[in-house]
KELUM-918687 format. One record per residue (C-alpha): residue number from 0; x, y, z. Coordinates in pm, whole numbers, plus 50000, padded with zeros to 5 digits. Layout:
# KELUM-918687
NUM,X,Y,Z
...
END
This chain:
# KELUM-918687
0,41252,39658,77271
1,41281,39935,77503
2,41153,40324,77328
3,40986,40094,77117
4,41285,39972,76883
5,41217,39630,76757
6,41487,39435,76636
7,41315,39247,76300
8,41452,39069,76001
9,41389,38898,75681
10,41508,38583,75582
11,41571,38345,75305
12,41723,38050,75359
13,41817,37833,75073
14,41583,37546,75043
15,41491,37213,74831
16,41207,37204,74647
17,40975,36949,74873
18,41229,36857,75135
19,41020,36925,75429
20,41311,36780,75661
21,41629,36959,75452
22,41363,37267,75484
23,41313,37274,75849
24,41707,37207,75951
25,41712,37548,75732
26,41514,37739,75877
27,41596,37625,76176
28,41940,37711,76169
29,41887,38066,76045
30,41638,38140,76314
31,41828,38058,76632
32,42131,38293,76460
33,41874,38538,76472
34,41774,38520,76767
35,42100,38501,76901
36,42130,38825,76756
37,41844,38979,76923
38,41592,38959,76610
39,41271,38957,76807
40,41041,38916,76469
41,41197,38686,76201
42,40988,38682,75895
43,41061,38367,75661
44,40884,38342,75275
45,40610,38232,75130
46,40606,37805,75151
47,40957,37823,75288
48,40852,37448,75441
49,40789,37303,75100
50,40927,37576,74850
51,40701,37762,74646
52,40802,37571,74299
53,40592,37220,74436
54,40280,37248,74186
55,40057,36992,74196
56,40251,36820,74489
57,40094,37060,74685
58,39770,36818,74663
59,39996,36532,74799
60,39871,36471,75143
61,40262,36338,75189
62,40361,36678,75112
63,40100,36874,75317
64,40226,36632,75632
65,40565,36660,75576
66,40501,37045,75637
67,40304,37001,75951
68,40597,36759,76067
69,40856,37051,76021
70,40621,37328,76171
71,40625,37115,76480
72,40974,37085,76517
73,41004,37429,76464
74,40765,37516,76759
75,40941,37301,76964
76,41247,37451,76874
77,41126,37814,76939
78,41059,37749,77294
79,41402,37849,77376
80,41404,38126,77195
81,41243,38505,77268
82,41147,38565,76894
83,40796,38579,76717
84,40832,38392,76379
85,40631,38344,76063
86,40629,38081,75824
87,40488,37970,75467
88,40296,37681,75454
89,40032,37504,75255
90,39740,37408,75547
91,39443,37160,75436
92,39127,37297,75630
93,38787,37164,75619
94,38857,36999,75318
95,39050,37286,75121
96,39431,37374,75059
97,39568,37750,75189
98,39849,37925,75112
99,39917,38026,75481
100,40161,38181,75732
101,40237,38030,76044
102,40304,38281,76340
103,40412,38119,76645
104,40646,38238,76976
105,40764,38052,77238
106,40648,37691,77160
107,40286,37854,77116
108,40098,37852,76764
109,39967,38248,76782
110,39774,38171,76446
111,39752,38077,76097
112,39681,38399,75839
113,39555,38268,75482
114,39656,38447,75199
115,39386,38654,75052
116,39460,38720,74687
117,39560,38399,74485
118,39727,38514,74148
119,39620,38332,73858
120,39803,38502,73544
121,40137,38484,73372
122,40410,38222,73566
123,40105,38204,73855
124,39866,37938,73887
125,39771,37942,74263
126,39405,37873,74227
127,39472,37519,74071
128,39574,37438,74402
129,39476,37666,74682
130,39129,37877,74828
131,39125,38195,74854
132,39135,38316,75262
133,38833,38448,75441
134,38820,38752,75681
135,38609,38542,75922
136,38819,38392,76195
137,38782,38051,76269
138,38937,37787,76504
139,39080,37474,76363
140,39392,37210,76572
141,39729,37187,76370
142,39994,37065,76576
143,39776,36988,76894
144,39694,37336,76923
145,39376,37510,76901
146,39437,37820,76679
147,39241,38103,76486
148,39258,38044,76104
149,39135,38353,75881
150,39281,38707,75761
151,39144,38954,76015
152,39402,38869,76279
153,39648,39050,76463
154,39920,39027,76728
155,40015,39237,77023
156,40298,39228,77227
157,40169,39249,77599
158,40536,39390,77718
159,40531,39691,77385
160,40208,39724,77271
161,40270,39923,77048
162,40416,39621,76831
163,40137,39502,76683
164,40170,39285,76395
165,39957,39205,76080
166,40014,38967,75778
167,39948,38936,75447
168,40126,38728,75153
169,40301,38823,74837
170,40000,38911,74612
171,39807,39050,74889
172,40064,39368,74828
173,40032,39355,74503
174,39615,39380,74451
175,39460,39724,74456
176,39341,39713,74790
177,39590,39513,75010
178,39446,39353,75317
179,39762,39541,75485
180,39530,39838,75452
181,39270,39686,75688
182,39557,39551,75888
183,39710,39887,75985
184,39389,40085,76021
185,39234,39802,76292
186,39595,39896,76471
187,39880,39718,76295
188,40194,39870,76349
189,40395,39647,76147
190,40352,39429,75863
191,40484,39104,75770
192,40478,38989,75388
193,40608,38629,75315
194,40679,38605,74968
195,40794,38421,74640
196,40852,38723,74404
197,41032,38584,74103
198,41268,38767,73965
199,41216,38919,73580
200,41369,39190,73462
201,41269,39552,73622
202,41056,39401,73883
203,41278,39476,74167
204,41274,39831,74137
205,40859,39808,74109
206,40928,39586,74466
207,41087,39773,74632
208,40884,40107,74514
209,40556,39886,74650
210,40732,39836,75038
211,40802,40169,75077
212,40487,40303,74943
213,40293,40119,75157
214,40494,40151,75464
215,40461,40540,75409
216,40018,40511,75359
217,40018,40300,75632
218,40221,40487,75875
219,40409,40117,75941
220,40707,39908,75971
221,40715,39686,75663
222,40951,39359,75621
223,40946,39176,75230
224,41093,38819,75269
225,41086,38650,74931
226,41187,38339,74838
227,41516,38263,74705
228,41793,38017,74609
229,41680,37640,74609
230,41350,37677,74437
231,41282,37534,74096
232,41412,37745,73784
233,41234,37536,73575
234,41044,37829,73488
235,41094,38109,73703
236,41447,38252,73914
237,41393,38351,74257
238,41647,38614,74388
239,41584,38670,74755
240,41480,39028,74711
241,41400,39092,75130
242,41338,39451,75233
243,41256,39616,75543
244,41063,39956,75508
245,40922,40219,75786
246,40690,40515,75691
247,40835,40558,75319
248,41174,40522,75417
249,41381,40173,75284
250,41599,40117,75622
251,41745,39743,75480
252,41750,39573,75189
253,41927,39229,75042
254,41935,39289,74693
255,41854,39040,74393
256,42089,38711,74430
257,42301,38902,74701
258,42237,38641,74985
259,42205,38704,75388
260,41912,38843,75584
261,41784,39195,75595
262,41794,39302,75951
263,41769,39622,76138
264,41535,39780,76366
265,41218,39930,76360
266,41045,40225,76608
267,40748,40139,76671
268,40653,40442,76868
269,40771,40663,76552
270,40413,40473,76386
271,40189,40553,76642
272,40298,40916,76723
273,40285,40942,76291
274,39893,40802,76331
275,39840,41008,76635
276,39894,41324,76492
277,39698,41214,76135
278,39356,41266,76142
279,39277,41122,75815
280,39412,40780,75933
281,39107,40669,76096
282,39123,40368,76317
283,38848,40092,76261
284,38873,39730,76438
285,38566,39565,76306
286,38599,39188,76253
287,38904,39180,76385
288,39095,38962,76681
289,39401,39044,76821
290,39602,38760,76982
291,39837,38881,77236
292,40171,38737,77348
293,40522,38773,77554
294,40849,38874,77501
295,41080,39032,77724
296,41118,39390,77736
297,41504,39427,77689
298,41750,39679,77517
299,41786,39736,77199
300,42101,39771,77057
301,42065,40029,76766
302,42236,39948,76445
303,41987,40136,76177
304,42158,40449,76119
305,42047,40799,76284
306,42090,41078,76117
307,42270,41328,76290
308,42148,41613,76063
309,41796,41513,76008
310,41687,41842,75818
311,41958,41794,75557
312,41969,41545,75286
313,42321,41373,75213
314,42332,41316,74853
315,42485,41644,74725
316,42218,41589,74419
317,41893,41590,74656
318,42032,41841,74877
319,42103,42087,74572
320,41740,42051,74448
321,41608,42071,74824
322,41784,42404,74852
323,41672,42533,74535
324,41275,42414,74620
325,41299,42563,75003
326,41450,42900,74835
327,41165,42916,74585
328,40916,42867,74863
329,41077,43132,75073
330,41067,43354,74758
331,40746,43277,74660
332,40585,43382,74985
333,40759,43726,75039
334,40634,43797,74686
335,40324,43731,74747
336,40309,43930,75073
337,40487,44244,74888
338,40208,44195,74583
339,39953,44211,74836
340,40035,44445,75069
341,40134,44671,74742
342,40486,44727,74954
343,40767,44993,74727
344,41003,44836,74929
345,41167,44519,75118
346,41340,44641,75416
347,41536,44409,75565
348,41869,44458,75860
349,42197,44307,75745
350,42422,44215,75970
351,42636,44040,75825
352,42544,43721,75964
353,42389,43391,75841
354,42048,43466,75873
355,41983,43828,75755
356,42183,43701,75422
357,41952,43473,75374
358,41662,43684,75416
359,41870,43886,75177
360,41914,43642,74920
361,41549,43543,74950
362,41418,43913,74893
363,41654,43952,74564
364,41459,43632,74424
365,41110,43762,74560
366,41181,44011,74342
367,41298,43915,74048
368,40982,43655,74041
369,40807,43981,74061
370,40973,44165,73770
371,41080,44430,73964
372,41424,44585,74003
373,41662,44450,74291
374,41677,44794,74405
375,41318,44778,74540
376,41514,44523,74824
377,41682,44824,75114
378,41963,44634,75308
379,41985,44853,75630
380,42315,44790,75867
381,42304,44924,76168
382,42626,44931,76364
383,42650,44979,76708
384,42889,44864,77030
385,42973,44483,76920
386,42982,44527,76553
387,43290,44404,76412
388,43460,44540,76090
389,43431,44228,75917
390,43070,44188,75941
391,43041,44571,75800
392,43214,44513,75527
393,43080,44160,75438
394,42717,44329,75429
395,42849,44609,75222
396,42990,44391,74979
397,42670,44141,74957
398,42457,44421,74911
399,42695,44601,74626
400,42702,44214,74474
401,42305,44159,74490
402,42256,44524,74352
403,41993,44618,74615
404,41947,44941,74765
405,42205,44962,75077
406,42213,45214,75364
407,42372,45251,75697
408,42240,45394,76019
409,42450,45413,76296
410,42253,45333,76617
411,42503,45410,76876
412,42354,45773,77004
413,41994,45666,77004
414,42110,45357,77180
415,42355,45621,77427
416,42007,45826,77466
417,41798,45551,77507
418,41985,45446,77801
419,41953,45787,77955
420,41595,45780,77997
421,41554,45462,78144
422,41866,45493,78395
423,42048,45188,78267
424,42456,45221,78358
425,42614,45140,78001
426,42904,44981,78189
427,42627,44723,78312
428,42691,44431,77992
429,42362,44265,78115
430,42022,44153,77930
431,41885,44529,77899
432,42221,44682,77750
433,42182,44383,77476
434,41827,44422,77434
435,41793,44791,77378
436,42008,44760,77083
437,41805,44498,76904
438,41484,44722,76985
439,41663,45027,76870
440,41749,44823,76533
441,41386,44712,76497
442,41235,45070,76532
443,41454,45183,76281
444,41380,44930,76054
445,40979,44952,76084
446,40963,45266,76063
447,41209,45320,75742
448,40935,45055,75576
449,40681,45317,75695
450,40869,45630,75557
451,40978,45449,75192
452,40611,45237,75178
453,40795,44896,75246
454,40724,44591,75487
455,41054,44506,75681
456,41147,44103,75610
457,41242,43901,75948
458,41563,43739,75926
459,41514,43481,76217
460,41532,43127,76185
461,41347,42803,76323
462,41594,42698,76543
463,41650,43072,76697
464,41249,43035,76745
465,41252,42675,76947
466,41470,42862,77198
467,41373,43194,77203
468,41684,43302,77106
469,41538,43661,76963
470,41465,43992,77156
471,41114,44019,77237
472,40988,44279,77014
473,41309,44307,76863
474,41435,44091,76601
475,41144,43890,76723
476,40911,44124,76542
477,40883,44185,76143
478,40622,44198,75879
479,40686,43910,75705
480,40979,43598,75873
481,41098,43417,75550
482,41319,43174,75764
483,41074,43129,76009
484,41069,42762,75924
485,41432,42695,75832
486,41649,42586,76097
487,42003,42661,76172
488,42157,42418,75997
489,42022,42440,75700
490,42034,42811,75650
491,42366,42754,75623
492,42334,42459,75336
493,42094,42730,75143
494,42357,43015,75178
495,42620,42750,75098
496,42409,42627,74792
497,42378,43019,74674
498,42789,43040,74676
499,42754,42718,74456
500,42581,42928,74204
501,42674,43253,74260
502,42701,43493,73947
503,43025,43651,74016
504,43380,43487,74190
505,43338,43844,74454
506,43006,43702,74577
507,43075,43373,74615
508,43331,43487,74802
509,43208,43711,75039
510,42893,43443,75087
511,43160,43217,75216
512,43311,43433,75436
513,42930,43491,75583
514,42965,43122,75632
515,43286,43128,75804
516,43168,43407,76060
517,43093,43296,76374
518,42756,43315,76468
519,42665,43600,76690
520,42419,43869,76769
521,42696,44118,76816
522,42536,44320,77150
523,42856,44264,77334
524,43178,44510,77296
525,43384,44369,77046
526,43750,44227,77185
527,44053,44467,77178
528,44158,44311,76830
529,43854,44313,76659
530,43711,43974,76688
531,43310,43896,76775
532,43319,43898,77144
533,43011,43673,77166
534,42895,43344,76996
535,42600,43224,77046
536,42687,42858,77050
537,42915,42919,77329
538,42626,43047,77516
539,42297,42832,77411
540,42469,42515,77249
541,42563,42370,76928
542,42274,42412,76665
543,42325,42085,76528
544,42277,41949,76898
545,41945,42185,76883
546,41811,42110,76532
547,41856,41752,76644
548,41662,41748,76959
549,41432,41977,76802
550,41357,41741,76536
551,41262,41459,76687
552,41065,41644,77014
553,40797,41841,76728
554,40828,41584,76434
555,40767,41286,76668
556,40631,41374,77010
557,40920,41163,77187
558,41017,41167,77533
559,41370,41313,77672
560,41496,40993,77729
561,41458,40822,77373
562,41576,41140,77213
563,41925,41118,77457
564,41935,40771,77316
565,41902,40883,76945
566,42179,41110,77006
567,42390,40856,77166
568,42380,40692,76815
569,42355,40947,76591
570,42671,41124,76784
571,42876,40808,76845
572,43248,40865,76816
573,43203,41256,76822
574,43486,41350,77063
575,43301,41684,77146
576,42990,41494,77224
577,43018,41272,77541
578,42728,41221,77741
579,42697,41502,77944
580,42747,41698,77690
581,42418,41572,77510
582,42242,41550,77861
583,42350,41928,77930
584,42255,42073,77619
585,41932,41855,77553
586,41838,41967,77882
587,41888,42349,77787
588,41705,42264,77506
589,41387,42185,77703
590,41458,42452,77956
591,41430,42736,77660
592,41143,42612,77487
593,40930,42585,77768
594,41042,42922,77880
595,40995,43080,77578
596,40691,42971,77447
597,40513,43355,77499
598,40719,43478,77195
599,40611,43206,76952
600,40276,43260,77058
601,40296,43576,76851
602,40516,43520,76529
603,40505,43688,76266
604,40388,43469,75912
605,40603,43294,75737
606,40604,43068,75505
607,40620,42692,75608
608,40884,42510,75466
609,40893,42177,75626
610,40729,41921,75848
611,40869,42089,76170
612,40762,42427,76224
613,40641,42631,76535
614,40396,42900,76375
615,40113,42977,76642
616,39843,42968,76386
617,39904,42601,76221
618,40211,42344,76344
619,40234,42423,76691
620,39980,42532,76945
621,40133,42509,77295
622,40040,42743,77593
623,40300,43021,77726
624,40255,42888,78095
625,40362,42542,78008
626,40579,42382,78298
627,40863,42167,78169
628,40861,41980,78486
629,40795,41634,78386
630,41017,41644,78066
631,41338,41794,78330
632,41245,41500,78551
633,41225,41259,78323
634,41607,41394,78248
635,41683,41396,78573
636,41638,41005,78631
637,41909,40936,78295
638,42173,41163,78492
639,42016,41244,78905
640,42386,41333,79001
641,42392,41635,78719
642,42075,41780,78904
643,42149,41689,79327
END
């Protein structure tokens, strides 16, 4: 339960049709397995005391006891164990039958949640029995317990409170405004839906679409446990369809008929940093009581699956069509910027490298969408002391293959007399000998979109942006940054997707050798045979390390210490990856993007491309004196010997 990972599952046992006793021995049995497996919120179905299938014996009082009988055993049963747990049941109150769900922990009856909608159509016939529930709260004794009875009822843990739980049952989901809704607004984090769902033909599909839609307008954790084998087919087949859901995304699932409980965990935090940052999800408590109770506050082992690449899809399918989408959007923009600004030209410096070939690739489409010739697009190397010969010729060939317009101006003796006036020793490799070459480059560039009537097109990417991995005023600075939200790794799934479809065998080619180059700035000498003297990974980390931290410290707002935890899992069995490895380069990570806040603070535009995105004017507002104190410390107590 620690980060706020909540261990949860649904289950179906398979049950008799009015066997309270057979029933209870169960449910019973399933839920100290659980248990035993650190579930620490076990959600049963709809009537899984009596079955769902009993009819008209729901009005037998024999019946109605026989479920009271079993919900006792149960809570005596649960003392022992460190689990919330809700159960169906039908409940006579004041004289009228419910379709309820029991939630109890710890021996203790937390309360009883009536189900709201009561479906009456087709295979249904629950008002023949049952009363609808009311959103007043009430008290009422079942089991020697004095409990509230009525919809508007939540629970918080005291130890995590940000698991808070609400309930609703089967219909309720289905009805066009669920009383989940309320549930979440008034603070639910997570929502519990005991069910009977038959099964008919199509209908699991429409299920499962329902879970994850509402887990991703409610900003929740959602768990689906329906009933399953045992009830009466005399009519209807029950498959045991459970599903666990959080924020849109299906994170388990038992299929039809398949058996065994859905189980995995869910991040509670992740909700309330998603509300936090959502204006429109407006909080409102009214009517509602929250019942509080204990569990202990102990690790969570993770077994849902982190993504170690969480910018990327997986499914070669999605990830084709995401790359085609993000390219359009990058297109789109610079098109619009060159329509507007009435620019003769795109100007852009190719290196060679990743990230200028995208911009490349992106500037060819810009204008092509604008129906003007590719030679309007001026690819500009600029070779100087670390360029190699097989970044040259890889830009001269990318150019010739993309038909833009393609010059070369050879920096080195502005560079040579740029040195001379301010005194700096060219045999001193420091910050200023690499610097002055990327400002040389950029002077060039802006003011060859000055003399030809152009804009010049920034070439650097998200991830180069979190750590301020660009030359102030350098390749910091352009007129328009079409990668400015695309991070590292996937700039090179987009300039892998444009070899997929390249027009001719010689660009696909040479696209792939862009993708085999090592990524560098190239300020440094180049080695005696050739080869890129510098890589950037060597010097500021891996950028899937990066994208990875970066990911979850914008998207979610979590703390050092979760996010090492993440990448524990998502990393696992990565020989390159061992602990300190994460710890050094996560805290790099925070190290640079404190640091270099000041050059964010004045990007260029660029078109937004995802949910993670550090433009000044709309994703990310942070000040440039930021101290990263507290997030180093917070390091610091994971790993004190790596900082004495």
């Amino acid at each position: 339960m620690k980060d706020g990972f909540l261990k949860a599952a649904a289950l179906s046992p398979a049950l008799r049709v009015a066997d309270c006793a057979y029933n209870t021995r169960q449910i019973l049995t399933e839920l100290r397995a659980a248990a035993a497996r650190g579930v620490k919120l076990a959600v049963f179905p709809e009537f899984c005391l009596t079955g769902y299938t009993c009819g008209d014996l729901f009005l037998q009082r024999t019946l109605q006891q026989g479920a009271l009988t079993g919900l006792q055993e149960l809570l005596d049963a649960s003392r022992e164990l460190d689990t919330v747990v809700l159960m169906g049941l039908p409940l006579m109150v004041r004289g009228k039958l419910y379709n309820c769900a029991a939630v109890f922990c710890r021996g203790q009856l937390l309360g009883l949640v009536p189900k709201t909608y009561l479906p009456n159509y087709g295979e249904f016939y629950e008002k023949r029995q049952f009363t609808p529930g009311s959103t007043e709260v009430e008290w009422v004794n079942v089991c020697g317990q004095d409990v509230p009875f009525g919809t508007s009822l939540l629970f918080r843990c005291r130890q995590m409170p940000s698991f808070v739980l609400g309930v609703e049952l089967c219909e309720d989901l289905w009805s066009a405004l669920p009383p989940s809704t309320f549930h979440a607004l008034a603070g639910a984090t997570v929502i519990a839906n005991l069910s009977a769902s038959d099964e008919t033909v199509g209908k699991a599909e429409y299920r499962r679409a329902l879970v994850e839609n509402q887990s991703a307008r409610l900003l929740c954790g959602y768990l689906y446990a329906s009933a399953g084998h045992g009830e009466s087919t005399q009519d209807m087949v029950f498959a045991g369809h459970d599903l666990i859901a959080e924020n849109g995304t299906l994170l388990a699932e038992v299929k039809p008929f398949a058996g065994g409980p859905a189980e995995t965990e869910l991040d509670c935090q992740r909700m309330e940093s998603e509300r936090a940052r959502n204006t429109s999800f407006e909080p409102s408590t009214e009517g509602y009581q929250t019942v509080e109770f204990d569990l202990a506050l102990t690790d969570t082992v993770l077994t849902r699956w982190v993504d170690p690449t969480p910018f990327i899809p997986h499914n070669e399918q999605l990830r084709a069509e995401r790359c085609e989408l993000i390219l359009k959007m990058q297109a789109d923009g610079l098109a619009k910027r060159l329509e507007h600004a009435r620019a003769k030209t795109a100007v852009i410096g190719i290196s060679g490298g990743l990230d200028s070939c995208l911009a490349l690739l992106v500037a060819v489409r810009a204008m092509k969408q604008l129906g003007r010739p590719t030679t309007d697009v001026l690819a500009v190397t600029m070779p100087c002391f670390g360029t190699t010969k097989r970044t040259r010729s890889n830009a001269e060939i990318l150019c010739d293959e993309l038909h833009v317009s393609f010059t070369e101006i050879d920096i080195a003796a502005t560079v040579h007399s740029h040195f001379r006036d301010i005194g700096q020793d060219e045999s001193v490799l420091d910050v200023t000998y690499e610097n002055g070459q990327a400002r040389v480059r950029t002077l060039e560039l802006m003011d060859t979109a000055n003399r030809t009537g152009g804009l010049v097109v920034g070439t650097g990417d998200l991830s180069e942006l979190a750590l301020g991995w660009a030359t102030y005023n350098g390749d910091h600075m352009s007129m328009y940054g079409v990668n400015a939200g695309v991070p590292k790794t996937l700039v090179r799934h987009l300039v892998r997707y444009e070899a997929d479809i390249a027009a001719t065998p010689a660009l696909k080619e040479v696209l792939l050798d862009i993708l085999d180059t090592p990524v560098s700035p190239e300020l440094l000498p180049a080695k005696d045979n050739g080869e890129i003297a510098q890589r950037t990974e060597d010097l500021v980390g891996p950028y899937e390390l990066h994208d990875f931290y970066l990911y979850y410290v914008l998207r979610f707002g979590f703390g050092p210490a979760k996010i090492f935890r993440l990448a524990r899992a998502a990393f696992a069995g990565r020989e390159e990856y061992p602990d300190a490895v994460l710890y050094k380069w996560l805290r790099n990570f925070y190290w640079r993007f404190f640091a270099q806040q000041f050059k964010r603070s004045c990007l260029p535009d660029g078109p937004k491309i995802g949910s993670v995105t550090l433009s000044p004017r709309g994703d990310w507002r942070m000040p440039s004196d930021a101290c990263a104190a507290l997030w180093l410390a917070e390091l610091e107590q994971l790993f004190p010997q790596k900082d004495a």
